[in-house]
N, C-alpha and C positions, 0 to 999 in steps of 0.2 A: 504494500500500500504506500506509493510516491504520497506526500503529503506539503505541500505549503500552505502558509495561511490559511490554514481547514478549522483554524479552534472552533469553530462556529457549527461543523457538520461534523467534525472525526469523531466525535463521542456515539453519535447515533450511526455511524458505521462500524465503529467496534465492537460493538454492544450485537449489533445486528449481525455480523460473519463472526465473530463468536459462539453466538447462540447457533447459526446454522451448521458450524464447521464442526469435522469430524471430531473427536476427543482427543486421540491422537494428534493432532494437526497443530502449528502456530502462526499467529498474526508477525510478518516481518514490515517494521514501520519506515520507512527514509523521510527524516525532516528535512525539507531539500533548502535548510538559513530561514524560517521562517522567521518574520518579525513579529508574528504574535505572540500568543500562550499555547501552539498546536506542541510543541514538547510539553511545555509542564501536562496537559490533558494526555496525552501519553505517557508518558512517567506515572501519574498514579494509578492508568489502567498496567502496568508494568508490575508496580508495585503490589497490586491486588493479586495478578495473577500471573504463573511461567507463561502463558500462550502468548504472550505480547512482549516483542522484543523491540525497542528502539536503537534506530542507525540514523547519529547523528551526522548531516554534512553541513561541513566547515562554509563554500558557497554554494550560490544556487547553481543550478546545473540540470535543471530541469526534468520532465518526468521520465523522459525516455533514458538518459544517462539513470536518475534513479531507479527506474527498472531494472535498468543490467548491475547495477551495484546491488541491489537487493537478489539478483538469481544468481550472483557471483558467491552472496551467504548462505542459501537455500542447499542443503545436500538432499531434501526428501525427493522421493521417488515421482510425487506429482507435484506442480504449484497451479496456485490460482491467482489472477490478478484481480485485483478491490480497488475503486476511486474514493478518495477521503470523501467525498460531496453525495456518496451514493449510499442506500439501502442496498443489504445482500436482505435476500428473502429466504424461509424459511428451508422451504425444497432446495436451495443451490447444490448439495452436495450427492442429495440422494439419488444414487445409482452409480456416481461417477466413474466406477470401475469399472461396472459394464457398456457403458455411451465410450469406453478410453480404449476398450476390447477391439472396437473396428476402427479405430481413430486415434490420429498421435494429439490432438488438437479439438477442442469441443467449446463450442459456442452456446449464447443461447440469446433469444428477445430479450429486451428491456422495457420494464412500465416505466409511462415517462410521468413525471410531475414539476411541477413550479411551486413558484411563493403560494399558492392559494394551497396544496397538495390534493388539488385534484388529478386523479390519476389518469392515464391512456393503455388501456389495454393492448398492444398490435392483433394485426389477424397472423393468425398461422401460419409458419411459412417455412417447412425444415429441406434441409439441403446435405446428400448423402455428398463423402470426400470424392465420388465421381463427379459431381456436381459442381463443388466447389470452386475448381481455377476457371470452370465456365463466368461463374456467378462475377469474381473477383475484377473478369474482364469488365463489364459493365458497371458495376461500383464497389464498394464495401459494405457488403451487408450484415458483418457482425461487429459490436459493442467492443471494444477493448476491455473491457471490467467486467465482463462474463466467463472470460477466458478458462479454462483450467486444461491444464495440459500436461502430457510426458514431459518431465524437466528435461529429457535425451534429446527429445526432437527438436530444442531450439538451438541458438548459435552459440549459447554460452557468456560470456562476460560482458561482447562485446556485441549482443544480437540484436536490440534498440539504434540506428545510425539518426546522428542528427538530422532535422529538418522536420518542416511541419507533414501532419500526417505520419509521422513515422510507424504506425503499427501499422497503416495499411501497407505501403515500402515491406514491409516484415512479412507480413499474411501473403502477400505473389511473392517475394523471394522464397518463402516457405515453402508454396504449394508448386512452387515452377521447381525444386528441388528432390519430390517424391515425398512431401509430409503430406499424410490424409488429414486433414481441418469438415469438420462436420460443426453443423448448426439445427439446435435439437426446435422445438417446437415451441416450450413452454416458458416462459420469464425466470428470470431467475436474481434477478438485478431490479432496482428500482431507478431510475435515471434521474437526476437533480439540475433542472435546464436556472443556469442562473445568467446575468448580463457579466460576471468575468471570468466566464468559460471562456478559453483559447478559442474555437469555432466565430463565438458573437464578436468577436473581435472584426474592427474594419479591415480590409483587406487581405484577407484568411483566405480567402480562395485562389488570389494569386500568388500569395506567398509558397500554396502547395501544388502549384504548378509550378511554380521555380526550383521544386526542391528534384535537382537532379537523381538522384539514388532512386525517386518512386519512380519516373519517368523510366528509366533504367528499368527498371523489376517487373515492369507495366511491357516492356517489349522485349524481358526474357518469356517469360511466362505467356503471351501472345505468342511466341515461336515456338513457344514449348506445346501449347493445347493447340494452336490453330496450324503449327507451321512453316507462316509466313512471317515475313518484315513488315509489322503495320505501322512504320512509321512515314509512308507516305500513302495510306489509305484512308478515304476519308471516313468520317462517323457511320453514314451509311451503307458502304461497304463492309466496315466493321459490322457492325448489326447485322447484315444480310449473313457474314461468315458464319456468326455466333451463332445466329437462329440456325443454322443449317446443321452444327453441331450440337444444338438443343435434339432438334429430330433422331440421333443418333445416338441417345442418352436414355438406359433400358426403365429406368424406373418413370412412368408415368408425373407421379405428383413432383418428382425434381423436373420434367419437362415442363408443368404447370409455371413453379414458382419460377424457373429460368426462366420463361420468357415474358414474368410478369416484371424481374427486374430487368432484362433489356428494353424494355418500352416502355418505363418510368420515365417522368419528367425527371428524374433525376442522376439516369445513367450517362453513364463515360464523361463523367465529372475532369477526366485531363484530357480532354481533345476540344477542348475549345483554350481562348487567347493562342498562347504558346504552343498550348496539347495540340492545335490544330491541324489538318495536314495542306499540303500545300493546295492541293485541289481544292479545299474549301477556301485558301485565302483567297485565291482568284477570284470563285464565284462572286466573292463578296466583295 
């Protein structure tokens, strides 16, 4: 659990992946120099209980550097990733051995809430590891703080690389490598939409189109599932590919959900500005 200036939410996050997390299991915290009281509110859930261990950093260094320093401490067999600002719900853990049996990597939806906490249920939408580097082409469709996974299958110390977006960067270099990432059905996460989230940030969209490593991982993983070089093909040639390797994909309801996220208003988030390919610059 990366944490900065969370004093306000980490207590209702601990409390909550505590109470869902296995017996055996522990909370690993990284204060990444917060200026508040987000230590001393970790320190006395330390103090209460072994499950809660705090990792102090000296600067900040953000969450993805805190990530890989926190799986750099972690020797157990699985980890999970938890955001300070978010609810674990009560089911998170149950079954995880067997959802980890066909999968190095396991997702799951997020109920979303705000300041008011009224909640958003999503619709159902699961995605076997055959599915997945289809899905990834078109967007990111799993949470980061769902995560739990084989500690084996990721990169180790240094498996977070800088730049914005960096778990999606992570999840195509994963899956373009031979890790099965599955995304099960049911919530398992509560999501805490606030105004100083990184995302609601002004110019967040192109700052993760500039970040060259996802670009990168975005056209290994397209040569790995489709093939080809798509980096001078446009969006809808893209789409036309994908849908065609949808049709080729045995299980039914992953052909559902694939091709509900390539025809979201929200798919191939890096092929426009920069992402774009030259045929579209013309057009336009």
């Amino acid at each position: 659990m990366p944490a900065w200036n969370a004093e306000r939410t980490i207590t209702t996050a601990l409390r909550s992946t505590l109470s869902a997390m296995p017996s055996d299991a522990e909370v690993l915290v990284y204060d990444d120099a917060s200026t508040d009281g987000t230590r001393r509110v970790v320190e006395r859930f330390a103090d209460r209980s072994r499950r809660v261990s705090l990792i102090e950093g000296a600067t900040n260094v953000g969450a993805g550097e805190a990530r890989n320093r926190l799986l750099a401490r972690s020797d157990s067999e699985f980890v999970a990733a938890m955001d300070a600002d978010d609810v674990c719900l009560p089911n998170r853990f149950l079954g995880h051995r067997r959802q980890l049996s066909d999968a190095d990597i396991v997702f799951a939806p997020i109920a979303r809430f705000g300041q008011t906490w009224r909640v958003h249920i999503p619709r159902p939408a699961s995605l076997s590891p055959a599915a997945m580097p289809l899905a990834l082409l078109a967007l990111n469709p799993v949470p980061q703080s769902t995560m739990i996974a084989r500690r084996d299958s990721l990169d180790g110390a240094a498996t977070y690389r800088p730049g914005h977006a960096e778990d999606y960067e992570l999840w195509m270099r994963l899956a373009a490598s031979g890790v099965r990432i599955s995304f099960t059905s049911v919530p398992t996460v509560a999501y805490r939409h606030h105004p100083e989230q990184a995302t609601s940030q002004p110019g967040y969209a192109g700052q993760v189109r500039d970040n060259r490593d996802l670009a990168a991982s975005y056209l290994a993983l397209a040569e790995s599932v489709l093939g080809v070089d798509v980096g001078d093909t446009s969006t809808d040639e893209l789409r036309a590919r994908l849908e065609r390797h949808i049709d080729d994909v045995t299980s039914r309801r992953d052909r559902s959900h694939l091709r509900r996220l390539v025809r979201s208003p929200w798919s191939f988030p890096l092929r426009t500005a920069r992402g774009a390919s030259s045929q579209e610059s013309d057009r336009q």
